[in-house]
C-alpha positions as CSV (number, residue, x, y, z in Angstrom):
1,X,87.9,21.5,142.9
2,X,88.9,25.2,143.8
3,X,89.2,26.3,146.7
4,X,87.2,28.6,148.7
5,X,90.0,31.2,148.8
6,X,89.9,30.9,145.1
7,X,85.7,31.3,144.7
8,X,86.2,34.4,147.0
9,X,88.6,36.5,145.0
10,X,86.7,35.3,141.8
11,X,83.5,36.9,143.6
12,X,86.1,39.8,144.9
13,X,87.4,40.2,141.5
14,X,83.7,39.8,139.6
15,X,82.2,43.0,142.0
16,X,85.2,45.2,141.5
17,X,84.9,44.6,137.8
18,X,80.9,44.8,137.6
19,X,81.7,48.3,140.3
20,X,84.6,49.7,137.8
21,X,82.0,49.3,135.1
22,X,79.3,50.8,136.7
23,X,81.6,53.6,137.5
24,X,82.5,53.8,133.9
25,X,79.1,53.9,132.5
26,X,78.1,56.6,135.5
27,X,81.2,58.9,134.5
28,X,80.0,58.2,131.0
29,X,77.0,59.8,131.8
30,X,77.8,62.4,134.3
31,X,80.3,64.0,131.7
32,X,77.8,64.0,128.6
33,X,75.1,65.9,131.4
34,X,77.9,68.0,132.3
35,X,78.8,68.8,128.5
36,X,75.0,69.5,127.8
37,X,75.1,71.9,131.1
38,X,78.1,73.9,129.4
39,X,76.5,73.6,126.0
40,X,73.1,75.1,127.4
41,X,75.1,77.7,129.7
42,X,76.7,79.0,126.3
43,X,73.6,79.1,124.8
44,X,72.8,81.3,127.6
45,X,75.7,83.4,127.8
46,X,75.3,84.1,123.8
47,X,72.1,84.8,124.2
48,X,72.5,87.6,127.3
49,X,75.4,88.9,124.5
50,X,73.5,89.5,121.6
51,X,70.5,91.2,123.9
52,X,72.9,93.4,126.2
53,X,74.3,94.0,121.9
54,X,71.2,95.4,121.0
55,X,70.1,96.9,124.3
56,X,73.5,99.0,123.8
57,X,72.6,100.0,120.3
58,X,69.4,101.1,120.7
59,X,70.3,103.2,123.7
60,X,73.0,105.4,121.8
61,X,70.4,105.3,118.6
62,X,67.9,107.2,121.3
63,X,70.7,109.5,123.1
64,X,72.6,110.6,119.6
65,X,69.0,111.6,118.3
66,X,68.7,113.7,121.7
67,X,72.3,115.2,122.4
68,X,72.8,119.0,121.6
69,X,74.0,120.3,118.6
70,X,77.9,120.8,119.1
71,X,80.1,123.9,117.8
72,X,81.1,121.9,114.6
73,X,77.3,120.7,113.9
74,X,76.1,124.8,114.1
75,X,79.2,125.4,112.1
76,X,78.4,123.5,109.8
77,X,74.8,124.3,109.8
78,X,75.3,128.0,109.1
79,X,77.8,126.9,106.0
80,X,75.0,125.4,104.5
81,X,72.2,128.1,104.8
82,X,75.2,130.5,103.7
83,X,75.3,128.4,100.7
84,X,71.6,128.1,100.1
85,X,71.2,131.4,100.5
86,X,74.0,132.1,97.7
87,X,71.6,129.6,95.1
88,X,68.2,131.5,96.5
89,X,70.4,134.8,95.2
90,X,71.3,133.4,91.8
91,X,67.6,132.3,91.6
92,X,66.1,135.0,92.0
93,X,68.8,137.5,89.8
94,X,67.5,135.4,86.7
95,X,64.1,136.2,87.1
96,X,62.2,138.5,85.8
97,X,61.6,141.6,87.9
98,X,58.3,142.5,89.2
99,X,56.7,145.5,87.9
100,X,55.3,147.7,90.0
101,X,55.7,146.0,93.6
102,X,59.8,146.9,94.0
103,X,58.6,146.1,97.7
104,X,59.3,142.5,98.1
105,X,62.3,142.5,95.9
106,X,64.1,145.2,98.0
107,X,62.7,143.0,101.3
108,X,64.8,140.2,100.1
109,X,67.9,141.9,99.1
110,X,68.1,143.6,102.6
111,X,67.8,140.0,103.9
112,X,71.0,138.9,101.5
113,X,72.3,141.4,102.1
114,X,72.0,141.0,106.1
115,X,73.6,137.2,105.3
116,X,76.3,138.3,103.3
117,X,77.5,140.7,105.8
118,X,78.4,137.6,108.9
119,X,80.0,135.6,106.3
């Protein structure tokens, strides 16, 4: 027959077994909530990325369509009306001249003429 001392630490033994297990199965389940918390924090995080991403795009998109032209962007500007004007000058040398109204030929050579001279 066992003894009492003997049924007590079986009990003893039995609750801090059933406890431990209990604790086992609550860690269990406190560190998968806690992995679904990080999971849905990076999620988040992503998320606020991407958007702060495109927030930044579309913010220089609408400033570089409204900043002032710089040196180099006139610079280049004036190179290329110098060089359309050049074609608009070979164009209009191979055409046939006007009989008769010498007035709007000689208005347009004192323009190229004008262009040529701040080259």
């Amino acid at each position: 027959m066992p003894k009492p001392a003997d049924n007590l630490r079986d009990a003893v033994e039995r609750t801090v077994e059933a406890t431990l297990g209990s604790a086992g199965r609550s860690r269990s389940a406190a560190q998968g909530a806690l992995d679904d918390l990080v999971d849905s924090v990076e999620e988040l995080r992503k998320g606020a990325e991407q958007r702060l991403s495109r927030g930044r795009r579309s913010m220089t998109e609408a400033l570089e369509g409204r900043r002032p032209a710089t040196y180099d962007d006139v610079k280049e500007l004036r190179a290329e009306l110098r060089a359309i004007g050049r074609r608009l000058d070979s164009i209009e040398e191979r055409l046939p001249k006007r009989r008769g109204s010498g007035g709007s030929t000689s208005k347009r050579s004192s323009s190229s003429s004008k262009r040529s001279s701040k080259s």
